[in-house]
N, C-alpha and C positions, 0 to 999 in steps of 0.2 A: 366720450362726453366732452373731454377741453376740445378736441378739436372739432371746428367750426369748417365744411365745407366749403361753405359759402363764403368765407373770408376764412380761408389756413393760413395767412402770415402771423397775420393778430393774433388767431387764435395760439398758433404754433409759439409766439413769442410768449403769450399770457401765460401758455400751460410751461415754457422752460424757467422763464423770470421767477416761477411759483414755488420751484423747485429748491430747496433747503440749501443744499451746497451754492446754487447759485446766486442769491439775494448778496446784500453788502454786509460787512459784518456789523455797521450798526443795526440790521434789523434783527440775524442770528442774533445778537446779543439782547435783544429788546424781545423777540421772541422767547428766547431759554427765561430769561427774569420774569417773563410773564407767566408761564410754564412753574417755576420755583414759588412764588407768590399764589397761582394756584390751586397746587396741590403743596401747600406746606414743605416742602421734601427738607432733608435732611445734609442731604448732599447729593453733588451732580457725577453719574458715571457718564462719561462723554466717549465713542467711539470715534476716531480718526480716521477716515482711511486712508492709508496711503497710495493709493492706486493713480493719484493724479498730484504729486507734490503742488499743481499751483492752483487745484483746490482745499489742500489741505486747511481747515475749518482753523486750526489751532499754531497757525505760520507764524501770524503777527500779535499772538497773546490774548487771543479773544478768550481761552479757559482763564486766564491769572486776570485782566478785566473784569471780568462774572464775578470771580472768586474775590476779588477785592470789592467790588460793588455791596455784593448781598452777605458778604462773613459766610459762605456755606462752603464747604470742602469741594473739591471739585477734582476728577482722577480721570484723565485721558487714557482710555485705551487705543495704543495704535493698534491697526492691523490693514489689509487690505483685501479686496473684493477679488483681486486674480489670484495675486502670489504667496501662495501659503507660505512661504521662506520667509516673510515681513511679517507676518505672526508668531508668539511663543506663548504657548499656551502657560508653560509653567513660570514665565514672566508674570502674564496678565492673571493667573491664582495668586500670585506674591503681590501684586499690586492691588489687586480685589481684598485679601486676606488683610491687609496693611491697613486699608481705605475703613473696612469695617472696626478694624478697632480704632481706628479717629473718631470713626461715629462715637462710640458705643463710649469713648473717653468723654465727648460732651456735651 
């Protein structure tokens, strides 16, 4: 459906540009607070992935941004989409476990 036969550059660039990791981080950032203001939340669980370090969402402090902006807790999970080695599962339970009682304190 993004792609357009009849003009596939455009279309090609409109459906890549659309794409979450690609945009700038002013809009990720203006998106999540938009997101947060929505649905009320509590706090932000944010996956990383590390599969492309120079997309990494969270390089130049876009979670401590959010998190200073709106006061809501914010907890990056790294992990990545190929190499399970860049994942730890019983990291990201201690990090999850940690995150909920932040909530739950206020």
């Amino acid at each position: 459906e993004a792609l357009d036969p009849n003009d596939p550059f455009t279309s090609m660039a409109e459906a890549y540009s659309s794409i979450f990791i690609c945009r700038s981080d002013d809009r990720k950032e203006q998106y999540v607070e938009e997101m947060i203001a929505r649905y009320r939340v509590d706090g932000v669980i944010y996956h990383d992935a590390k599969t492309c370090p120079n997309n990494s969402n969270c390089r130049y402090g876009l979670a401590q941004r959010i998190m200073d902006r709106t006061g809501k807790p914010f907890l990056v999970i790294n992990g990545d989409l190929n190499d399970m080695r860049l994942y730890s599962e019983e990291q990201t339970r201690t990090n999850l476990e940690a995150f909920v009682e932040q909530l739950d304190q206020s």
